[in-house]
C-alpha positions in Angstrom: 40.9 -6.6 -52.2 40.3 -7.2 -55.7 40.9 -11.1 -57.0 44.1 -12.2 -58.1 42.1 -14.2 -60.8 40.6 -10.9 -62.2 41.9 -9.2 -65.5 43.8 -6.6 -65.3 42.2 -3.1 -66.6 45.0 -3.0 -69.2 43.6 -7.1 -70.1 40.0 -5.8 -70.0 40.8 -3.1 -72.3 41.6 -6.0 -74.9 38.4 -7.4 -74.9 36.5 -6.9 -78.4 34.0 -5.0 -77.1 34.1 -1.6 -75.5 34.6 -1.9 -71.8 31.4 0.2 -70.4 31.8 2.5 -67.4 28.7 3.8 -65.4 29.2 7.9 -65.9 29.0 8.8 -61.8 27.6 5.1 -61.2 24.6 4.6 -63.1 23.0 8.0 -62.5 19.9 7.8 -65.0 18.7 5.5 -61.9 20.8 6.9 -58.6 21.9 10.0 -57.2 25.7 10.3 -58.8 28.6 9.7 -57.0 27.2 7.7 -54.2 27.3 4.1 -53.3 23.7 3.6 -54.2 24.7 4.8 -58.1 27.9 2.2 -58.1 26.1 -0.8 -56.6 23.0 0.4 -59.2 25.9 0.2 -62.2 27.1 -3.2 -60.5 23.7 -4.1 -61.1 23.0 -3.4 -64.5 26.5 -5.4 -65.5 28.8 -2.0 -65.9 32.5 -3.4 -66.4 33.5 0.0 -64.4 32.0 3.3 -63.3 33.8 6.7 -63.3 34.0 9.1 -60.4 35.4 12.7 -59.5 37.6 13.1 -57.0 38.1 16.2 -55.2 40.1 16.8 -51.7 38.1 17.9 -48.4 39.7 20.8 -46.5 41.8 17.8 -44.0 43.0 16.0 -47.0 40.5 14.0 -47.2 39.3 12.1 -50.9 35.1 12.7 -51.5 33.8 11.5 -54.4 31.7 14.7 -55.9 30.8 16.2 -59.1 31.3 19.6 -58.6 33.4 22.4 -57.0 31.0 22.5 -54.5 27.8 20.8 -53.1 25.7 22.6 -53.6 23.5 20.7 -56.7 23.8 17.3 -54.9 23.4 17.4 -51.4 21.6 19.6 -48.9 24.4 21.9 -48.0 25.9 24.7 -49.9 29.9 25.8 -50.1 32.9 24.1 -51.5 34.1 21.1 -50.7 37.7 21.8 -50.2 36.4 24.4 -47.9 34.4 21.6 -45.3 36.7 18.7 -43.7 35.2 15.2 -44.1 33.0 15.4 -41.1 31.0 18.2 -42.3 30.9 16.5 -45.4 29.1 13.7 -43.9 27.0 15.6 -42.6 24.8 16.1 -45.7 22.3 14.2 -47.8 23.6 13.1 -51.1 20.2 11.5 -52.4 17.2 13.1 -51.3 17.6 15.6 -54.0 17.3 12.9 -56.7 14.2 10.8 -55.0 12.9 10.3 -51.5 13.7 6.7 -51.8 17.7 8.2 -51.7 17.1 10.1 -48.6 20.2 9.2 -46.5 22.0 8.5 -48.4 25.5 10.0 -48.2 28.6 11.7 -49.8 31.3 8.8 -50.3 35.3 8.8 -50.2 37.2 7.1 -52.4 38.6 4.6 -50.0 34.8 3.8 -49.0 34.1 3.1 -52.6 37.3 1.1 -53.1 36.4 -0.8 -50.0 33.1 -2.0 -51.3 33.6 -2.4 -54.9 37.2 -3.2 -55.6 36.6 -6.6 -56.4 33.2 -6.0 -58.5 34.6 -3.0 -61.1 37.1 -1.3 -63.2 37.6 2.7 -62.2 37.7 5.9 -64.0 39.3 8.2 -61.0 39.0 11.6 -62.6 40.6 14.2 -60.3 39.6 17.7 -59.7 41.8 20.5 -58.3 40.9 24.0 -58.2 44.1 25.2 -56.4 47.3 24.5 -56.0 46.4 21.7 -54.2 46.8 19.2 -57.0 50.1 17.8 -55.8 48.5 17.0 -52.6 45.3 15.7 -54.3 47.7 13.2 -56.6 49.7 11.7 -53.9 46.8 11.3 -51.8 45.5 9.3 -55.1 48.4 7.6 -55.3 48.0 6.0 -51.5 44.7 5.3 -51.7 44.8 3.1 -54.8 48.1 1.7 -53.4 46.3 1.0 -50.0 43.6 -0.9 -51.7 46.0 -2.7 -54.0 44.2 -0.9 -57.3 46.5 -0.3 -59.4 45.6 -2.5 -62.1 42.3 -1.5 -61.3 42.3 1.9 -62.2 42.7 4.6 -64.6 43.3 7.9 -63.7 42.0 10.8 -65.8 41.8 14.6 -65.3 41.2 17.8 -67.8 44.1 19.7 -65.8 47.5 18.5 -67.9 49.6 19.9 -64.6 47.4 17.3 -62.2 47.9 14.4 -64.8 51.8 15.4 -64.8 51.6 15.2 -61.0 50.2 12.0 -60.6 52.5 10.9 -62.7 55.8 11.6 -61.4 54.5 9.8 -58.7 53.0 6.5 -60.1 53.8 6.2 -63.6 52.4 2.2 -63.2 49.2 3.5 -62.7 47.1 4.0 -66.3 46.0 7.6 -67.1 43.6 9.4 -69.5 44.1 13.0 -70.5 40.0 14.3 -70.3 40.3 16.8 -73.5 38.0 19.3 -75.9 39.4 20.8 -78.7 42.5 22.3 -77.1 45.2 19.6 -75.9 47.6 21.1 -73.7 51.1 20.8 -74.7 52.1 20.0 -71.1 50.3 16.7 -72.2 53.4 15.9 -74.6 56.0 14.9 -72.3 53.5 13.2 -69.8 53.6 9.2 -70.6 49.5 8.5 -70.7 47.3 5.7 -71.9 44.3 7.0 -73.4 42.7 9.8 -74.7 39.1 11.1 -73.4 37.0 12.9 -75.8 33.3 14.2 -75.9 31.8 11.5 -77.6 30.9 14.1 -80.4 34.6 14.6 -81.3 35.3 11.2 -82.3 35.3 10.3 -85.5 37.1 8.1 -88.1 40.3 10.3 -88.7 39.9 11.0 -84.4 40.3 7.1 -84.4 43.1 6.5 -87.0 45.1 9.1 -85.1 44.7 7.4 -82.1 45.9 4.4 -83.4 48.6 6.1 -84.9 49.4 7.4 -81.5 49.1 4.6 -79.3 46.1 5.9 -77.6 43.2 3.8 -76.3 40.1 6.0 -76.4 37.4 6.6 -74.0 34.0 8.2 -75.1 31.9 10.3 -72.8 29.2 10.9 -72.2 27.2 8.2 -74.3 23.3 7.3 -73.7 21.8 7.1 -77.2 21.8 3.6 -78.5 22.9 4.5 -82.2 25.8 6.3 -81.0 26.9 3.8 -79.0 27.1 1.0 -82.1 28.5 3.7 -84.1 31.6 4.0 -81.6 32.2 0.5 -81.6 32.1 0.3 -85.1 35.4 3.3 -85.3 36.6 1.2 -82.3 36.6 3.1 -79.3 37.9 1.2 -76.1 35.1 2.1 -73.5 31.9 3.7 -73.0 30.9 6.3 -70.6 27.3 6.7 -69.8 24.6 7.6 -67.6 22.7 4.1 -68.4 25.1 0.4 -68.6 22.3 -1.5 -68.7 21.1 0.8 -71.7 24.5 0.8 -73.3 25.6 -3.2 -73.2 21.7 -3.9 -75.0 22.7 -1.4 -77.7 26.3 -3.1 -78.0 24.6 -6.8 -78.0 22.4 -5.3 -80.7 26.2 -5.1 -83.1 
């Protein structure tokens, strides 16, 4: 369980620095998304890390990049298609380094379990179907059963998911993951923060923001000039491959 003493993710957020999340753990060094690539971004002093969420085919939450896993494990076909089990089943490291070999696809409770009291989280969800509701409320439990929600912000490029979620825990922080087109569902869904491409943001990006009420969450960030020059316009956290990377640039401000 995370500490009572701990700041709050809305208190962290108030720090004068950026808060600086490890983008899939701290995968310059770790295959993404596992445990090795969160305790790596623990590590190298990462405030948070963020992950994607996708459900298994027995309602089960993996923590996975893509649609399917094929590019980081050993198997091929789509998750929602395999139950947990098979899942398991496959190598999540080897593919990055021998010394990963073993290592395994995690779910979000496992990840809760070990780091809850060690990071801030960026949950972003994923839903290919019209299995978002399910994929939100089975969000919703798991932060609940491992008392996170003032641990977690949720975040998701699919407007209907985010709206989901938040019919069913609106005390949970969200971030609406956008390009250059902003869904107008994303107008009558209470949200947080805004999460551009790190490109996008600018000073006028910034002052609207403001104006707005919006924190702002960069991705994905690894060059070091970049990185000062986002916490010069005031952006409220960093997403990047590298934290150890990312807090020198900041100490370099």
């Amino acid at each position: 369980m995370p500490s009572h003493t701990r700041p709050t993710i809305r208190e962290a957020y108030a720090a004068r620095r950026p808060l600086v999340f490890g983008h899939r753990g701290a995968m310059a060094g770790a295959p993404m998304n596992t445990l090795a690539a969160f305790q790596l971004a623990v590590d190298q002093g990462a405030d948070g890390v963020e992950l994607d969420a996708h459900l298994s085919r027995d309602g089960q939450i993996v923590v996975l990049h893509d649609f399917t896993v094929d590019a980081t494990t050993d198997g091929s076909g789509q998750a929602a298609d395999m139950t947990l089990a098979e899942i398991k089943r496959l190598d999540a490291g080897a593919w990055f380094h021998d010394d990963f070999a073993g290592e395994r696809v995690p779910t979000l409770d496992e990840v809760f379990a070990a780091f809850a009291d060690k990071l801030y989280f960026n949950v972003e969800l994923k839903s290919r179907s019209d299995d978002g509701g399910v994929l939100a409320q089975a969000a919703v439990d798991c932060i609940r059963r491992h008392s996170m929600t003032d641990s977690t912000i949720v975040s998701s490029f699919d407007a209907g998911l985010l709206q989901r979620f938040e019919a069913v825990c609106p005390d949970v922080m969200m971030g609406y993951l956008h390009g250059r087109a902003i869904s107008p569902i994303m107008e009558n869904v209470p949200h947080q923060a805004r999460h551009p491409w790190h490109e996008k943001i600018d000073a006028a990006y910034m002052r609207w923001a403001r104006d707005a009420g919006f924190l702002v969450n960069a991705w994905t960030v690894n060059d070091a000039e970049r990185i000062r020059t986002l916490k010069d316009l005031g952006v409220n956290g960093i997403i990047t491959d590298s934290p150890a990377d990312a807090i020198h640039a900041l100490a370099q401000c």
